[in-house]
N, C-alpha and C positions, 0 to 999 in steps of 0.2 A: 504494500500500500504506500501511496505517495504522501511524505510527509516535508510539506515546501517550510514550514515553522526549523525544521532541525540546520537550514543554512544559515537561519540567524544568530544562530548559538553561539554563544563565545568557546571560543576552543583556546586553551590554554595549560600547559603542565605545573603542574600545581607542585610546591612543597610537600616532601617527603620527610617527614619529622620519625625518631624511630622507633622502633617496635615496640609496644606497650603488652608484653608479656603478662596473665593474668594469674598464671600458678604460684604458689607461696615457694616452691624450691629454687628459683630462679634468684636468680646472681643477676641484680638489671644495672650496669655499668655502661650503658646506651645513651643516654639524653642527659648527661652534665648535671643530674639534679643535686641536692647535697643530702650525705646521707644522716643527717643530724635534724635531732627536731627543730621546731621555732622557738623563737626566745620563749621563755615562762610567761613573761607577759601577752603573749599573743592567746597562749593556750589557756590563759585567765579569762580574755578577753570573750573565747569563744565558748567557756562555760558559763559564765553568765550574759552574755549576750540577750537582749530581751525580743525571742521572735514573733511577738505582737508587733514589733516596731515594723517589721518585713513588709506588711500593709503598706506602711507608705513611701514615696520615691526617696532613694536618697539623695544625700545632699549632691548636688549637680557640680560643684567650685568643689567640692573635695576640702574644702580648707583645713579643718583638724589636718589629714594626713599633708596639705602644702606647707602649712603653718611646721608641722614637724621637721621636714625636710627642708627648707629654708632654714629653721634652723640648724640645722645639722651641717651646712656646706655655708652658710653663709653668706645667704642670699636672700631676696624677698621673695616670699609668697606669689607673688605675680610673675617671678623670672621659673615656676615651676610649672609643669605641665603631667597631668595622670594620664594613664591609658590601661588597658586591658595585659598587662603584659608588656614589653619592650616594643613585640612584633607590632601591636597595635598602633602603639608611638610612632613607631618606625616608618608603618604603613602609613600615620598620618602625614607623617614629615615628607617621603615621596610626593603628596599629592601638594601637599601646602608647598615647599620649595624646590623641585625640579620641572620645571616648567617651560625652560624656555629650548629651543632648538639644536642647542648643542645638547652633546651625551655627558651625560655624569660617569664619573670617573669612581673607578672600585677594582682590589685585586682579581687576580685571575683564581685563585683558591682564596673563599671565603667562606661568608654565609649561604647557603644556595638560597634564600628565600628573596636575595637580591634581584635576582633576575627577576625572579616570578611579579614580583611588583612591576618590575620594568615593566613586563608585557602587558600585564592587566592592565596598569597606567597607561601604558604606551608612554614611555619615557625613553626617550635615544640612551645609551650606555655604550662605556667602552669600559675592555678590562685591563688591566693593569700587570704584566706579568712579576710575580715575587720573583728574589735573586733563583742561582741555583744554590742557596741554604734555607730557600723562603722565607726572608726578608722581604720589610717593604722600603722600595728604596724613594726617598720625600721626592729629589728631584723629577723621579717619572712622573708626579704629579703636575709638572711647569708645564702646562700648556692651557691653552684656549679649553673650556668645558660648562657645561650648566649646572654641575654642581661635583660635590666628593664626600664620598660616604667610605670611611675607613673604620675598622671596628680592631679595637685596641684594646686587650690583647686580639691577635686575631684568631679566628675559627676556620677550619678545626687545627691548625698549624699549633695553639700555644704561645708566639713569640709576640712581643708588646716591642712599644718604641719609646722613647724617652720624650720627658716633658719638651724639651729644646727642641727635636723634629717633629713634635706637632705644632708649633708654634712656628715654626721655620713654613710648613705645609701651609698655616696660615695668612701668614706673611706674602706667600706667591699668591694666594686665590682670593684676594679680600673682596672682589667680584660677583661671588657666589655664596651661598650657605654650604660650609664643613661639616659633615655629620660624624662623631666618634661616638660609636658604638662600644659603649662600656661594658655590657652586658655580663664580664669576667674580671675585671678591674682589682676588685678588692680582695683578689688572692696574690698580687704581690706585683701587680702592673701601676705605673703613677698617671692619676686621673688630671684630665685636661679643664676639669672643674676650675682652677684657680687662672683660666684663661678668659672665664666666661666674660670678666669685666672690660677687658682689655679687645675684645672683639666679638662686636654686635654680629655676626654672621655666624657665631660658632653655634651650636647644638649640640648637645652631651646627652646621650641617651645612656638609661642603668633600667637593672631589673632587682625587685626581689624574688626572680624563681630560683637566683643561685647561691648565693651568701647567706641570704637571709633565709632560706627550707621554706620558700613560701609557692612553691608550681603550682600548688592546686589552688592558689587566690587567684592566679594571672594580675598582678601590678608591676606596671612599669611605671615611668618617668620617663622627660626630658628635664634638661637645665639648659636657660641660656637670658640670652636677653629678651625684654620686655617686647620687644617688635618679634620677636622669631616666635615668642610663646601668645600674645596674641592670635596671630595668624595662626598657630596652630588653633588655639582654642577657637577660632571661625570656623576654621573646617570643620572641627568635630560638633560643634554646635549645628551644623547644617546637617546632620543626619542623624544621631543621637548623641542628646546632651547628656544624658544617665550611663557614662561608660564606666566606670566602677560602684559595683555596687553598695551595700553599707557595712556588710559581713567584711567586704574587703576593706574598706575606706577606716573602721578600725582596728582590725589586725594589722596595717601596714604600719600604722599609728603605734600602735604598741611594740612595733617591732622597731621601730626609730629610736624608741625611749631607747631603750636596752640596750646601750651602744657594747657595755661590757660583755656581756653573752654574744651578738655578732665579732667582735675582735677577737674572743677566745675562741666559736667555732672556724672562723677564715684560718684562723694560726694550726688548728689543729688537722683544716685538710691540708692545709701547707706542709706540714709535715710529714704525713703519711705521703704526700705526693713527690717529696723529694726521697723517701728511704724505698719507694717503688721504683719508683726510675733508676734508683742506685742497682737494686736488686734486678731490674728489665735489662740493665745492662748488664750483669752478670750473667745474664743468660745469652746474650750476645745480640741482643737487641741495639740498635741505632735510637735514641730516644732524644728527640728534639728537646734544647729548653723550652719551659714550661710557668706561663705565670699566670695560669689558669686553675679550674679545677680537674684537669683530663689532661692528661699526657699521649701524646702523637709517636707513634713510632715503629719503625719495620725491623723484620731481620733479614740478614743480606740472605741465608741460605734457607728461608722458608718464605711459601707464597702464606700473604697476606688473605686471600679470601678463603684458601683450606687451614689457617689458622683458626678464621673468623666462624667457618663452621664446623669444626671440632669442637672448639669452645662451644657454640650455643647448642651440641649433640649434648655435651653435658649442663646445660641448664646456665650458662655462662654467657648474658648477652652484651657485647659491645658492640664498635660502630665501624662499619668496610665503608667505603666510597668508591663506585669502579669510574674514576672519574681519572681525566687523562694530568699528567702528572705523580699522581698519589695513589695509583691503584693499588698499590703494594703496601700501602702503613693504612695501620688500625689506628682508633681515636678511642681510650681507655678513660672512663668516668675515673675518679677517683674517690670511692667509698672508705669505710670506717680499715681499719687495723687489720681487722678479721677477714673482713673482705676483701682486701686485696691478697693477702692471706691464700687466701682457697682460690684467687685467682693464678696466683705467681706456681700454686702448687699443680693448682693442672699445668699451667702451661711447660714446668719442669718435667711431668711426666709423657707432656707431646711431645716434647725435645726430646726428651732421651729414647 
């Protein structure tokens, strides 16, 4: 039967976010989450939480949780921006500042959900290739573009850039809006935050699905100046004004307070993430630095995708990419002690 409705359809390859495993024996070291609870205060928050209030809209300005977060970095409430998660943010910042006819500018191994905005948007893009240590090198940024979305540390590589070359990056584009993609920042990368003042163009986007144990809220942020956060806040008023809801809008808030429980969980994946990598190379792994929560890395004498399913044969799921460059290195979450544990131990007895 002829169906002339199915030519109108948007056709588009969408993000492939990864595998959400549902059995309790499973080893899930796949999607960067952290494997520590939320502050105390969060989980105060959501036992007595009052769900009669649920009835009504929440607040739309978010303030409690902006009010927190300004303070926290040092900023005003109006230089802050909510969203559903980073991706949300992100998504909105695409539509709000890459606009104009030239392609914005992003690595060649990054986030994959880069592109997919592009298309959906229809935003020009070019990619940017990392060195041969995947590095990102500032100067390939110098040229003519309608915008630069760098995400520092980057994904899924690990390696971050120093406060001076993203400042240098901004310095060449002051043309356009800079988007740093913080989303992994607070395990041991230095944030562009103390930039914000200094250049109305920049955007600093963060999340708490990763430091702070909060995936299942989905809140993100941006930080910037009062013109880039406006404009964001237009767009997203133009199609839903209610993007965080109130369960989230004060768990995120209680997660602010608690600065001391965030610095002692970020320290303690730091740790476990530097004595794995010690230990990944002892096994004769190549293991990129790492100033994230997940560690990137291949071994020169075993294929990467018959690693990838051996481990998940035994209930051990991490992250392949058959993607040209990288087909060959895994992207290894970083869990509790224990769990990396019972990762390094199977992987000892595939090797041997």
């Amino acid at each position: 039967m002829d169906k002339p409705f199915l030519k109108k359809l948007r056709r588009i390859a969408p993000y492939v976010p990864g595998e959400q495993p549902q059995r309790g024996d499973i080893l899930k070291l796949n999607a960067n989450e952290n494997p520590y609870p939320p502050a105390p205060g969060v989980q105060q928050t959501l036992r007595s939480f009052d769900a009669c209030s649920l009835a009504l809209y929440p607040d739309a300005n978010g303030k409690a949780l902006k009010t927190a977060l300004a303070g926290r970095f040092g900023i005003k409430p109006t230089q802050v921006f909510l969203g559903n998660g980073s991706d949300d943010v992100l998504a909105l910042a695409f539509q709000s500042f890459f606009c104009s006819d030239q392609p914005i500018l992003y690595p060649d191994i990054t986030y994959s959900f880069y592109p997919v905005w592009c298309d959906l948007f229809r935003i020009p893009y070019e990619t940017v290739p990392l060195d041969e240590n995947f590095c990102v090198n500032i100067r390939d940024y110098d040229k003519p573009n309608g915008g630069v979305i760098l995400p520092n540390p980057n994904a899924p590589t690990g390696r971050a850039l120093l406060l001076d070359a993203l400042e240098a990056l901004l310095q060449h584009n002051a043309d356009c809006v800079v988007i740093i993609d913080e989303a992994y920042v607070d395990f041991g990368a230095q944030s562009a935050v103390p930039l914000i003042e200094k250049y109305e163009n920049l955007l600093v986007v963060q999340t708490m699905s990763k430091s702070r144990s909060l995936a299942g809220l989905r809140i993100g942020y941006a930080l910037g100046s009062e013109t880039l956060i406006a404009t964001l806040e237009a767009v997203k008023n133009s199609y839903n004004s209610y993007t965080l809801d109130a369960v989230a809008l004060a768990a995120g808030a209680a997660s602010v307070a608690d600065e001391a429980y965030f610095q002692q969980t970020c320290r303690k994946v730091v740790t476990t993430r530097e004595r794995t990598a010690d230990a990944l190379r002892a096994l004769g792994f190549l293991v990129l630095p790492s100033l994230t929560n997940f560690l990137f890395v291949t071994h020169p004498q075993r294929d990467a995708a018959g690693l990838f399913a051996t481990l998940r044969d035994r209930g051990i799921f991490i992250r392949y990419f058959k993607l040209p460059r990288i087909d060959n290195y895994l992207r290894i979450t970083v869990g509790t002690d224990a769990q990396m544990d019972r990762l390094l131990a199977a992987l000892r007895d595939i090797l041997s």
